[in-house]
C-alpha positions in Angstrom: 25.4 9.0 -15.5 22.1 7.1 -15.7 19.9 6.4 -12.9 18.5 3.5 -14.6 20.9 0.8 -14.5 21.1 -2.6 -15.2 20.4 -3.2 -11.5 17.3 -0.6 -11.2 15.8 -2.3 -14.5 15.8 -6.0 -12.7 13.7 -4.4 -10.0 10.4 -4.6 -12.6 8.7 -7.6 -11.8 10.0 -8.4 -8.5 7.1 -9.2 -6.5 6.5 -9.2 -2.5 3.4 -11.5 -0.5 2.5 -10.4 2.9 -0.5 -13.2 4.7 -2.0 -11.7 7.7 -1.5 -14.0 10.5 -5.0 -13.7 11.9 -8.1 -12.5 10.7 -8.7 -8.4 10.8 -11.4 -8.9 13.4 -13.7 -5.5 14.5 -11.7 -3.6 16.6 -9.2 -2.7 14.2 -11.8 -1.3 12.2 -12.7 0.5 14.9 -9.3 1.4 16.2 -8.6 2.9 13.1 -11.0 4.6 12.5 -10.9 6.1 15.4 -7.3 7.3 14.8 -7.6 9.3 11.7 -10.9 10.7 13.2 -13.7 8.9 10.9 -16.3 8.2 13.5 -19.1 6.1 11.0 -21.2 3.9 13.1 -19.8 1.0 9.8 -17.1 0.6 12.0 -18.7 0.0 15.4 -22.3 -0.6 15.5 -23.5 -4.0 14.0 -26.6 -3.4 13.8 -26.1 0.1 11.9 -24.0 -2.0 9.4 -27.0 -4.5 8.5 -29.5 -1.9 8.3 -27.1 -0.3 5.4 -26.9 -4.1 3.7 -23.7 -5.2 5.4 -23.0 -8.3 7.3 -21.7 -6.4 10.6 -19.1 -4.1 11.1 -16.3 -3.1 8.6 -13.3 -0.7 8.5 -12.2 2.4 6.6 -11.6 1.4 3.2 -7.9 2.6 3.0 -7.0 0.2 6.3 -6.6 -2.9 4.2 -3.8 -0.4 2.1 -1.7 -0.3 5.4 0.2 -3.0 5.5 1.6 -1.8 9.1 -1.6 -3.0 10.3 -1.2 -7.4 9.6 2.2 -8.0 8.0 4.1 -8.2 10.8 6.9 -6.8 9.3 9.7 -4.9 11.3 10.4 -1.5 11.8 12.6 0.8 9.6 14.7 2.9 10.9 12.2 5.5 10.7 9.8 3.3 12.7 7.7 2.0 9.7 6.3 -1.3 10.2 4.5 -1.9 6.8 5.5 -2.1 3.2 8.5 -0.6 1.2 10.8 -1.8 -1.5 13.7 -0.7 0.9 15.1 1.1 -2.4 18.1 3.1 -1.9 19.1 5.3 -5.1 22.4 7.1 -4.1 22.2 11.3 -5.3 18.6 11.6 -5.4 15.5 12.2 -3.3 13.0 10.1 -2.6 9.0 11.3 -4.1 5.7 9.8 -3.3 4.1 10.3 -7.2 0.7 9.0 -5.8 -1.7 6.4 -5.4 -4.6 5.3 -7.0 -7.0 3.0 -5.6 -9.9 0.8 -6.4 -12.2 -0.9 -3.6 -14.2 -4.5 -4.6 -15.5 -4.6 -1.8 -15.2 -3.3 2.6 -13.0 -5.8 4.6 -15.1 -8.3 6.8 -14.0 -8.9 10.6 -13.0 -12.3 9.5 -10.8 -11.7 6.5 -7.6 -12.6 6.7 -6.0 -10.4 4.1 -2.9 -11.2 2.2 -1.4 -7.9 0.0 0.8 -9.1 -3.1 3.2 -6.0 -4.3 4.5 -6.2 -8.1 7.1 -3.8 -9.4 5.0 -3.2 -12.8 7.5 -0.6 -14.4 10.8 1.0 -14.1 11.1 4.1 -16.3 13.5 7.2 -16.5 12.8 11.2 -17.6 14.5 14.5 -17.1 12.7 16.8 -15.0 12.1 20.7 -16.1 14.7 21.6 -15.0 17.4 19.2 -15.9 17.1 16.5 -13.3 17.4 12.6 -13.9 14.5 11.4 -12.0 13.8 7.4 -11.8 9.6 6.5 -11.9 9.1 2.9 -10.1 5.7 1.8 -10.5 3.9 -0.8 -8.4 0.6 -2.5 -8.0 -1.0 -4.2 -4.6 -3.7 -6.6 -5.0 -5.4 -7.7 -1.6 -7.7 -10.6 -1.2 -9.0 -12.5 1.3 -8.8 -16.3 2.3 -10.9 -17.1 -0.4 -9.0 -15.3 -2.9 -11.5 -12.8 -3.4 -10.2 -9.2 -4.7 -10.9 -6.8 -2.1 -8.9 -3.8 -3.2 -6.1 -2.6 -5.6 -3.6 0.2 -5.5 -1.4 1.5 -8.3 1.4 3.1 -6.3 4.5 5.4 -7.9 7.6 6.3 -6.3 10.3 8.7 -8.3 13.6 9.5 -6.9 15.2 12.6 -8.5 18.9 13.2 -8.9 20.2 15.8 -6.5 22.4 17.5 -9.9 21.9 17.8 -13.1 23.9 15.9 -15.5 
């Protein structure tokens, strides 16, 4: 048995395009922020934010990677609201492998973001230990309204087979 079938391998390419419906606007800077505890005065105080070369207030750099926060998207069943391939691989768990990200520059009150996902690669290996284990690779690019790049991420996700073959 092969985890990489003929259905898996027509997932590379497939590409997803979420438009905020409104621009981010400051308090979700600062809302966020304030939720995962990063209290920088970027985030809340205009005036700090020009005196360190900004035009006003930004956000955490990984918000614009949450695409919970604008893509009005529904919930999973798990109560996610933001981006997922909604893969299902029958016999295996489900792995982050990691992200890698790369800022252009901090999100503006008045960007309306839009996040474009791209399955870039669909591999297969054998783990240590005898394991099939599927690799999906994605990328995000994030822009603006003016199409300007704000941020990347290179994403992977790896199911491994519950049993060895």
């Amino acid at each position: 048995m092969t985890l990489l079938t003929d259905e898996v391998r027509a997932l590379e390419g497939q590409t997803k395009v979420y438009t905020a419906p409104e621009p981010f606007g400051a308090a979700a800077g600062r809302y966020f922020g304030l939720a995962i505890g990063d209290d920088n005065p970027l985030y809340s105080d205009p005036a700090y934010a020009r005196a360190q070369g900004l035009a006003g207030v930004t956000a955490p750099l990984t918000l614009i990677c949450e695409t919970n926060q604008y893509a009005a998207l529904p919930m999973d069943p798990e109560g996610y609201a933001g981006h997922t391939w909604g893969l299902d691989i029958p016999g295996t768990r489900q792995v982050r492998g990691g992200n890698r990200y790369t800022f252009h520059r901090r999100i503006r009150p008045e960007d309306v973001v839009t996040a474009t996902w791209r399955i870039t690669s669909v591999t297969e290996k054998v783990t240590g230990s005898g394991n099939e284990m599927l690799i999906i690779a994605s990328t995000a690019t994030y822009t603006n309204q003016d199409d300007e790049l704000l941020a990347e991420n290179a994403e992977t996700i790896i199911f491994v087979g519950l049993e060895k073959e």
